[in-house]
C-alpha atoms as a printed R data frame, in Angstrom:
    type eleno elety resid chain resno       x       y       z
1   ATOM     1    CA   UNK     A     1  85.780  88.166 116.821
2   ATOM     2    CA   UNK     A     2  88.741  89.475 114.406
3   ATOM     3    CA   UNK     A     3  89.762  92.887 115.620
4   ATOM     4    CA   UNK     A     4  91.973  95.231 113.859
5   ATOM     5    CA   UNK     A     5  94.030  98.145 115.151
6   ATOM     6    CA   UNK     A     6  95.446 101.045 112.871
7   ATOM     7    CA   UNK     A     7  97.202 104.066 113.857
8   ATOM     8    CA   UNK     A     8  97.827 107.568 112.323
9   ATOM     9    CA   UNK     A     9 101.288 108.492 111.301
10  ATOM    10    CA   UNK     A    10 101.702 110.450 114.965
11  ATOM    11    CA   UNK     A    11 100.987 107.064 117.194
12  ATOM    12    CA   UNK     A    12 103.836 104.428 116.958
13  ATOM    13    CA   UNK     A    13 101.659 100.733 115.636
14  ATOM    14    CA   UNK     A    14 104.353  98.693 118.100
15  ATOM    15    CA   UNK     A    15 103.111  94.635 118.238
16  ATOM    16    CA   UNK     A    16 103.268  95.674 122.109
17  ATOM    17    CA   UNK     A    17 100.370  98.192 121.445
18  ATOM    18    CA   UNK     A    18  98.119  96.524 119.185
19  ATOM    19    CA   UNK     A    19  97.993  93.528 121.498
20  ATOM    20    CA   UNK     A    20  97.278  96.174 124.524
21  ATOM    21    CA   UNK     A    21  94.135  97.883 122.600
22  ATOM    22    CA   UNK     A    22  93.294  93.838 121.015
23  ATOM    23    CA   UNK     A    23  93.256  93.065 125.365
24  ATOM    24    CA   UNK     A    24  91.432  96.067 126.188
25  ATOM    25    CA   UNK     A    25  88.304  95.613 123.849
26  ATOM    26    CA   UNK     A    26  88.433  91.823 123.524
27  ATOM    27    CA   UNK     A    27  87.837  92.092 127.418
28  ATOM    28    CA   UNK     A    28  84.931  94.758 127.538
29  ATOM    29    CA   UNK     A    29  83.134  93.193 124.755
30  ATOM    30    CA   UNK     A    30  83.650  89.202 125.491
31  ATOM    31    CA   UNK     A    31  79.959  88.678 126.791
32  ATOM    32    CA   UNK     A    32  79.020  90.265 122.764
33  ATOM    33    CA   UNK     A    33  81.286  87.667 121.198
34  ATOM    34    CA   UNK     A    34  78.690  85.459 119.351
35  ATOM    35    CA   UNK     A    35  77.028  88.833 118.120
36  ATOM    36    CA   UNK     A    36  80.150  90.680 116.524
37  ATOM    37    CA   UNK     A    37  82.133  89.908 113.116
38  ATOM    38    CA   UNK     A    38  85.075  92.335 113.259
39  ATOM    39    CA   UNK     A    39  85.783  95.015 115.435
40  ATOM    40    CA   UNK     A    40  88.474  98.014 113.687
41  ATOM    41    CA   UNK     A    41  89.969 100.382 116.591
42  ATOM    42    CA   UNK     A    42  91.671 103.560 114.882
43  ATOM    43    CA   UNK     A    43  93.747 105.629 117.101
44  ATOM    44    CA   UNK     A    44  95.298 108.880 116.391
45  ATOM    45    CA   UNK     A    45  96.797 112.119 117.822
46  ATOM    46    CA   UNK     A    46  95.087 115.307 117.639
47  ATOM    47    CA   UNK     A    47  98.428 117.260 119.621
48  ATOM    48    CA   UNK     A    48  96.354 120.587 118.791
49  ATOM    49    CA   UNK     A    49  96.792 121.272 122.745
50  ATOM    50    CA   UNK     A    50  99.102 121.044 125.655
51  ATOM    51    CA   UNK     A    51 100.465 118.205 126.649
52  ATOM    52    CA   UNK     A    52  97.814 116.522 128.961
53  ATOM    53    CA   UNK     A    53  95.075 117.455 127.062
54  ATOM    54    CA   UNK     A    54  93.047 114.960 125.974
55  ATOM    55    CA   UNK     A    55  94.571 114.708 122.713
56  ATOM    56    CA   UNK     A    56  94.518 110.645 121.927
57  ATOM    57    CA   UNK     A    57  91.549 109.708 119.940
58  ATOM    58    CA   UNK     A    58  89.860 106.252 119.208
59  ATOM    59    CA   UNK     A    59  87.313 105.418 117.020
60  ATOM    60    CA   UNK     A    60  85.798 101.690 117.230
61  ATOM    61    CA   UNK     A    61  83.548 100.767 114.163
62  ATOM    62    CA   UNK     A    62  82.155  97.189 115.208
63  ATOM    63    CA   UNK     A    63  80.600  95.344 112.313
64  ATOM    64    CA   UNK     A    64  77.456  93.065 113.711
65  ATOM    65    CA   UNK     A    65  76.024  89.650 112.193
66  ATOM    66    CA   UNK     A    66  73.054  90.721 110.143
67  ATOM    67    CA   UNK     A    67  73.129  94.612 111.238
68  ATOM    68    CA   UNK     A    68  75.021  98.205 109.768
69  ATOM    69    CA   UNK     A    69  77.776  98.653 111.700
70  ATOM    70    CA   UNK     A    70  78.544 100.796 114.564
71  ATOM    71    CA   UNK     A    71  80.710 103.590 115.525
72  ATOM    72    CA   UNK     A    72  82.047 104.529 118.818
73  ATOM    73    CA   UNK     A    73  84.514 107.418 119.546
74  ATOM    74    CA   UNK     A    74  86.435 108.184 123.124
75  ATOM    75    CA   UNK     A    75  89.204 111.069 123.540
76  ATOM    76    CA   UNK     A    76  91.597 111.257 127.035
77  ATOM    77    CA   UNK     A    77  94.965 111.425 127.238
78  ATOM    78    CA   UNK     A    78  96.535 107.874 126.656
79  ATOM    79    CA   UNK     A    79  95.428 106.180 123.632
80  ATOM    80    CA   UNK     A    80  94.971 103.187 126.147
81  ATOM    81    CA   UNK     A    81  92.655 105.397 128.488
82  ATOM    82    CA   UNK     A    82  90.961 106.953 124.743
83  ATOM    83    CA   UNK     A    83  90.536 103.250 123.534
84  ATOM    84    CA   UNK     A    84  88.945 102.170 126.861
85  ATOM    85    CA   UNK     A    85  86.202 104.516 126.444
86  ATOM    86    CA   UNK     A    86  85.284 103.988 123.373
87  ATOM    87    CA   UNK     A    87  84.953 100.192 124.054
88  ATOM    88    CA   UNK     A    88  83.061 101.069 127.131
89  ATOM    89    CA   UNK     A    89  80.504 103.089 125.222
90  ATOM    90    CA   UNK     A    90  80.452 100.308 122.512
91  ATOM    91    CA   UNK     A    91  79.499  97.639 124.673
92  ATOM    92    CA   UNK     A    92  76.753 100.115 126.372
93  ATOM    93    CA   UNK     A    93  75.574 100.545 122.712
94  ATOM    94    CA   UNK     A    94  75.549  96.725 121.864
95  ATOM    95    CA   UNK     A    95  74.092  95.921 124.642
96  ATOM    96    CA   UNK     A    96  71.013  98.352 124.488
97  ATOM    97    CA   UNK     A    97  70.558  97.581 120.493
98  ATOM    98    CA   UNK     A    98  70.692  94.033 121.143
99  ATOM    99    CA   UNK     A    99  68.630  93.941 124.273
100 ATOM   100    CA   UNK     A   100  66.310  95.956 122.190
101 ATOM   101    CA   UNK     A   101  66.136  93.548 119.542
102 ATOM   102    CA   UNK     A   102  65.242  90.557 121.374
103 ATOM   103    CA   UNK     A   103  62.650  92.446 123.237
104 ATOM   104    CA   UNK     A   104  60.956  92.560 120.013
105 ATOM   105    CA   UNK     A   105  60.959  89.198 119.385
């Protein structure tokens, strides 16, 4: 699974960073491996509220073998804490669509 991380402007892309958000949603979505192409994680920084706030946004679009991709979105107040949500509701999504799909086989 190829997964790319981008940042907005406000969030600083550090190697140190992309590798924590790569470890984060490589982890939550290992069992989906043999179902998912490419994964793209965008984080940014909304700072329209105190400091605290949950203010760090992720968006996760995975892009499935044979299927339109998906989009999952998570906000908290780490971009580590925003980008485990949104992989935890992505794998929740997978695995519902999929398990869908082969009860229909």
């Amino acid at each position: 699974m190829q997964i790319e991380v981008s940042t907005d402007n406000s969030i600083d892309g550090s190697e140190g960073l992309t590798n924590l958000i790569k470890g984060l949603v490589q982890h939550d979505l290992a069992n989906l491996d043999d179902h998912i192409t490419r994964i793209e994680v965008h984080l940014s920084d909304a700072r329209t509220g105190p400091t605290g706030q949950e203010n760090k946004h992720c968006m996760i679009e995975a892009r499935l073998k044979g299927r339109q991709p998906v989009v999952t979105k998570d906000s908290a107040a780490t971009v580590e804490k925003a980008a485990k949500g949104a992989a935890g509701k992505l794998k929740n999504m997978l695995e519902s669509t999929l398990g869908k799909l082969s009860d229909s086989r």
